[in-house]
C-alpha angles and dihedrals in degrees: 000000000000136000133206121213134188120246119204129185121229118201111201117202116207123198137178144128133247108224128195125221112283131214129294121247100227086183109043101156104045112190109204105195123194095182106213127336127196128226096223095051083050094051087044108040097028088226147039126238114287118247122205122257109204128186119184129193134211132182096029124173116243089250099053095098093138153039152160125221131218116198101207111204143105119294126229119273100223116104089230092044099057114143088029119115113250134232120265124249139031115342086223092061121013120106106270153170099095143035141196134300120200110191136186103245089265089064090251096148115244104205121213112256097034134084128250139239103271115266120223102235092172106106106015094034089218149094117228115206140165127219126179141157116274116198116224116240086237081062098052089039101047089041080227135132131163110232123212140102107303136212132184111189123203139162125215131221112195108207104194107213 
């Protein structure tokens, strides 16, 4: 007996991308310190002096002349603080009443979870940023901030264009 089968043809596409080396992160674990603050210059001045974020390259391949940076961390929980990083530790204790605000140097704010504009590394290698503490409207309402030693905490995702 003989059978007959069908034979049918299946075309695989296969797709990726070569890669060359990127750049290398000098500076991998950036401290922004902001020394001691006072409740009073916060409530008053609804922020506290912005401090430079700087993050520097090395070994970079001629063509990367580009990139955009994403800051990963949890945002602030106050309605008028949203896209701020928030402040480390429980909500019930930890000190309160502001986050942290990261901005391009022009003072255009970069919010954390996005993405930003893409930065030209070409020539200085490197990516120039401000942070600084942003006081909540509860808190200035409120007259209210609670004090302590504070931490925001962010990781950073460097996309080469």
């Amino acid at each position: 007996m003989t059978y007959a089968a069908d034979i049918t043809q299946t075309v695989i596409h296969i797709h990726g991308t070569i890669l060359g080396p990127t750049c290398t992160i000098k500076n991998k674990d950036l401290l922004v310190k902001f020394g001691t603050l006072t409740n009073k210059d916060l409530l008053f001045n609804q922020r506290s002096p912005s401090q430079d974020v700087i993050i520097e390259f090395s070994d970079c391949q001629i063509d990367d002349n580009s990139a955009a940076i994403t800051f990963m961390g949890e945002e602030s929980f106050y309605s008028d603080l949203q896209g701020l990083l928030a402040i480390d530790g429980d909500v019930a204790s930890a000190p309160a009443g502001f986050a942290i605000r990261l901005t391009y140097l022009d003072g255009t704010p970069l919010p954390v979870n996005q993405e930003s504009t893409t930065f030209n590394i070409e020539n200085n290698r490197s990516i120039h940023l401000k942070a600084f503490v942003q006081t909540s409207q509860d808190a200035i309402n409120s007259r209210k901030i609670r004090l302590g030693e504070f931490y925001a905490t962010a990781n950073f995702l460097v996309e080469y264009q």
